[in-house]
N, C-alpha and C positions, 0 to 999 in steps of 0.2 A: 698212711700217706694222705694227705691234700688231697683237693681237686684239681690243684694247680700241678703238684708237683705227678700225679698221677700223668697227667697229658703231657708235663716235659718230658719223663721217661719213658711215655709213649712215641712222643718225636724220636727222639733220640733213638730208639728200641727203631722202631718204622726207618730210619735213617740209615742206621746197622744196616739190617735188614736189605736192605736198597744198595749200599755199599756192596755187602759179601756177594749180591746178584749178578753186579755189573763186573767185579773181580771176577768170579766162576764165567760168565759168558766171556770175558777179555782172555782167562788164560785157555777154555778150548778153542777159543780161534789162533790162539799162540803157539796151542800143546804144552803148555809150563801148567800142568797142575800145582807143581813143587814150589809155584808162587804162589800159591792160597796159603801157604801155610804160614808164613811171617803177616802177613795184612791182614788176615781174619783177624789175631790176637793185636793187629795193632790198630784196626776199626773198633775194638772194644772198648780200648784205651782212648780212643779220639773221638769217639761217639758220646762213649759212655760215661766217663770221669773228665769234662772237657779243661776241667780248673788243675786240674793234675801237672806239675812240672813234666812229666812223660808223655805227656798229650796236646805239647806247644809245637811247633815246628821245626823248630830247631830240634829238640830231640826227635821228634819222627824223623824227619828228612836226616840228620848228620846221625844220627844213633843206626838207623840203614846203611848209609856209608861208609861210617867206620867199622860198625858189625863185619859188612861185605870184604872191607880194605882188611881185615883181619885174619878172614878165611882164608882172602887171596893169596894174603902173604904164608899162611902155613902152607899151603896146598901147592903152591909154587917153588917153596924153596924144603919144604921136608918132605912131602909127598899126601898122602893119603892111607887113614887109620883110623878106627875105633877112638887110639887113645889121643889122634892129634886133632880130630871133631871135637870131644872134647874139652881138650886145652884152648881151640878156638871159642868155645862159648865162653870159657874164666877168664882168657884173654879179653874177649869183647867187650867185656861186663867193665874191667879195668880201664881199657879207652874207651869207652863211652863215659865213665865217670870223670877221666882224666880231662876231656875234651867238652864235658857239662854238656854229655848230648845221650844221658842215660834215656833210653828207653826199652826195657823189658823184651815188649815181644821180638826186638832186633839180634836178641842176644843168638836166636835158632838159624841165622842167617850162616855163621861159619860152620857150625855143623853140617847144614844142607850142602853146602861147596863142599867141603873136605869129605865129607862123606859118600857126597855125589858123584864130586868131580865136576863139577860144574864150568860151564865156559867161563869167561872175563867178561862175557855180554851180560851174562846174567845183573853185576853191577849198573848197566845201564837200564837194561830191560828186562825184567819186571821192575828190580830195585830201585833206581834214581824217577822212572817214571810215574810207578806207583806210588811210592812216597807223596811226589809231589802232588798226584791226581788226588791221593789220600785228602791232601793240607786243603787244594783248593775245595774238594768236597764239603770237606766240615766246616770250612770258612762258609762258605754257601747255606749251608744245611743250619749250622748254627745263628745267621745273622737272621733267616727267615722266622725259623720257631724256636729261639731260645732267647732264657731272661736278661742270659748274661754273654755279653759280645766276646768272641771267640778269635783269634786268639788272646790270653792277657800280655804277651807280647813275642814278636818276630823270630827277634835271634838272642 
């Protein structure tokens, strides 16, 4: 690597870093540890790879929505199981691409419901909050120390 490219992946890396801190402090004041586990792997993706179509807004923010909306609806109308946690991650993966709001680490979201059992809150808070806490972070993060403005677009 560069010297250049050394110190972006250092922001970046430092950025992460900074991110996964204030998530870990946010969810024991919440008790939601089970929200660390969708946004660590999607601060990787938004931190990390920021040119990436899975690391625009649109799929962070609606690829968590749709993810969650997909849980919900197994978990509500068939119940909860091994094999319907499951069929929730295949399903997701499908709307999120159907919807052009693919993002990866959203896909562990219906598992965690179905498997959990999780409230309907859960879609608002951790999900819809952090998402969005997500986007304005890296919008922030990235305009300060990066070469290339962040997002390359919206929606």
């Amino acid at each position: 690597m560069r010297g250049r490219s050394v110190l972006l992946w250092a922001w970046r890396g430092l950025g992460a870093a900074l991110a996964v801190g204030s998530l870990e402090f946010a969810a024991a004041l919440g008790e939601t540890p089970v929200s660390l586990i969708p946004f660590v792997t999607s601060i990787a993706v938004v931190l990390g790879m920021p040119e990436a179509d899975p690391a625009q807004p649109r799929a962070l923010v609606g690829g968590h929505l749709v993810s969650c909306g997909i849980g919900f609806l197994i978990l509500l109308t068939l119940g909860s199981s091994p094999i319907l946690a499951a069929a929730g991650v295949g399903l997701s993966l499908v709307a999120m691409r159907a919807t052009g709001t693919m993002h990866p680490p959203a896909a562990i979201n219906p598992l965690l419901i179905v498997a959990e059992r999780l409230s309907p809150l859960f879609i608002l808070a951790p999900i819809a909050t952090g998402a969005v806490a997500l986007a304005a972070f890296a919008f922030v993060w990235h305009r300060i120390g990066s070469d290339a403005p962040w997002p390359k677009r919206w929606l």
